[in-house]
C-alpha positions as CSV (number, residue, x, y, z in Angstrom):
1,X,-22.4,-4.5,3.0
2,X,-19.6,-6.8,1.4
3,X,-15.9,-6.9,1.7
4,X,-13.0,-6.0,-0.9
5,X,-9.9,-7.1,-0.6
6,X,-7.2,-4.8,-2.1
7,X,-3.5,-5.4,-3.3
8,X,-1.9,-1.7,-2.8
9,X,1.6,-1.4,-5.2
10,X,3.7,1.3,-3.0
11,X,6.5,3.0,-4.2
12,X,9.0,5.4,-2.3
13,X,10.1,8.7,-3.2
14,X,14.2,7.4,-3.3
15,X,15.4,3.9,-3.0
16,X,17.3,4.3,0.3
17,X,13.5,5.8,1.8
18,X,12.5,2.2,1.5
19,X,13.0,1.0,4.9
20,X,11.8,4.0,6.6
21,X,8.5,4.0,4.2
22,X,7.8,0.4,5.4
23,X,8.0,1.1,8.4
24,X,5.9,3.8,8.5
25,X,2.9,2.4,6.2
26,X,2.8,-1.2,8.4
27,X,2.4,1.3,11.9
28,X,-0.5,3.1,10.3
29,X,-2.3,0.3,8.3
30,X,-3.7,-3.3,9.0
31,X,-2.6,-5.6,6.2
32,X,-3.1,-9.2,5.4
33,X,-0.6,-10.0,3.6
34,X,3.3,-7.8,2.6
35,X,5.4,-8.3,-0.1
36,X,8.6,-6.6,-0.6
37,X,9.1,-6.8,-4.8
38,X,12.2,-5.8,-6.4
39,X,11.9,-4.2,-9.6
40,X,15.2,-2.7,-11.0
41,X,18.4,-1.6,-9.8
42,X,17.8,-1.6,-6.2
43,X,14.1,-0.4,-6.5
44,X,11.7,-2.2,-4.4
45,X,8.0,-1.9,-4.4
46,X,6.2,-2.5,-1.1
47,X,3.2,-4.5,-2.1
48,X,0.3,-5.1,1.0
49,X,-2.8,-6.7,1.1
50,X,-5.8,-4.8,2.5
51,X,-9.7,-5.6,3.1
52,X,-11.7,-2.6,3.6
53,X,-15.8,-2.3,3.4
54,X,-17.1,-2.4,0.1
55,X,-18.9,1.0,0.9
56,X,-18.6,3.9,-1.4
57,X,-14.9,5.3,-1.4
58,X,-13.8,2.2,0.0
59,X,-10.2,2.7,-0.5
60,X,-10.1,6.3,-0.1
61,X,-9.0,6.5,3.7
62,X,-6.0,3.7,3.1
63,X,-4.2,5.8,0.2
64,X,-5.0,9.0,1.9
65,X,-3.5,7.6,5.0
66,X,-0.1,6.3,2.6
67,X,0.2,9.5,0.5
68,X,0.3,11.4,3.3
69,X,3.7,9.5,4.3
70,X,6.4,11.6,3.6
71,X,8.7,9.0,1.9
72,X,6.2,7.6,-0.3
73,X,6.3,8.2,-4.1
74,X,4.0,6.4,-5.7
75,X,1.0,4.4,-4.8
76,X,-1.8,2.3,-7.5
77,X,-4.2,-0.4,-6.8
78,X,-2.7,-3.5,-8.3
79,X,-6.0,-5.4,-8.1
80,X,-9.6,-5.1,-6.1
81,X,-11.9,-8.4,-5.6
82,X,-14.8,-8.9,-3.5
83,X,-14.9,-11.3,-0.6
């Protein structure tokens, strides 16, 4: 069994839930690398690097995790490559 690494694009629900939404995703998941990206009038994207088994649903249990985090609005895979 491989390893993917995964760049994760999070959004939150308001742009003042930011901070609490960082928080809150960093406590629960093991990243590699986090970017904070702005995008437009105050909106920030939280951007974090995961690796995760390349077993089926590899990803699955990371954005399950995040959606279930009330201040998060939005959440895509930016990009997926194997190790």
């Amino acid at each position: 069994m491989g390893r993917v690494v995964a760049v994760m694009k999070i959004l939150p629900k308001e742009i003042e839930a930011f901070d609490a939404m960082k928080e809150k995703v960093l406590s629960q998941i093991q990243t590699t690398k986090v970017e904070e990206v702005p995008i437009a009038f105050g909106l920030k994207s939280l951007n974090i690097t995961v690796v995760v088994s390349d077993d089926e649903g590899g990803t699955e249990k990371i954005e399950e995790t995040i959606r279930t985090i009330p201040e998060v609005g939005d959440l895509s895979i930016e990009g997926l490559a194997r190790l």
